[in-house]
N, C-alpha and C positions, 0 to 999 in steps of 0.2 A: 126476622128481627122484630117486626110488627106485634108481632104471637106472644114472643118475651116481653115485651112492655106490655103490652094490652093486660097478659097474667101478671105482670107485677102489681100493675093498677087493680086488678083486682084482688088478689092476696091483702094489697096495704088496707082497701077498702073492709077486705071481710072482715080482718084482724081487728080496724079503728072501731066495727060495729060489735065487737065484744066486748069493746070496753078499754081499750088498748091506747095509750096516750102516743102524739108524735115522737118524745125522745124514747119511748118504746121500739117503736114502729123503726125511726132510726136507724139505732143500736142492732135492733135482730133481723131487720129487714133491710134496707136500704144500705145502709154503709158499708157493707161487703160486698154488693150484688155487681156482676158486672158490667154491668150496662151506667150506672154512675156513675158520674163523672167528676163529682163534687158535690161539698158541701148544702146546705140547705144555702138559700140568699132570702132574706125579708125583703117582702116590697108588699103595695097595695094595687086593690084593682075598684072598680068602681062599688062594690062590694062591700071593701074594707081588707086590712090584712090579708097578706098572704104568705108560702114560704116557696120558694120557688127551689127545684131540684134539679141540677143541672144531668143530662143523659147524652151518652156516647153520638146517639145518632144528631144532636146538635138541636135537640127540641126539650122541655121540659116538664117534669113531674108537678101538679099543682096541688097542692092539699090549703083548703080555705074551711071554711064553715059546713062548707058540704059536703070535705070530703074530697080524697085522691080523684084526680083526673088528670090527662096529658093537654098539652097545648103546644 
């Protein structure tokens, strides 16, 4: 299960670094994958903006400024 996410987190990441916009990334990535649970949800972090992705195992996808990572 770990293996699955850790490669999604990286697919979203390689993809974003081609140039690749979130409702991209969405669309061909994310909203068919199994492991997703839901929708994106906005919220912030001390950061600024963020979109949060809800995932089966009950943890989340986080894409901010930096870029895809789990939390």
């Amino acid at each position: 299960m770990a293996n699955i996410v850790s490669r999604l987190v990286k697919e979203c990441n390689l993809t974003r670094s081609k140039g690749v916009d979130f409702p991209t990334i969405w669309q061909t990535t994310l909203k068919g994958h199994a492991y997703v649970a839901g929708p994106p949800m906005q919220d912030r972090n001390q950061e600024g903006p963020i979109l949060k992705i809800p995932l089966i195992t009950g943890r989340y996808l986080i894409f901010d400024a930096s870029g895809f990572r789990l939390d």
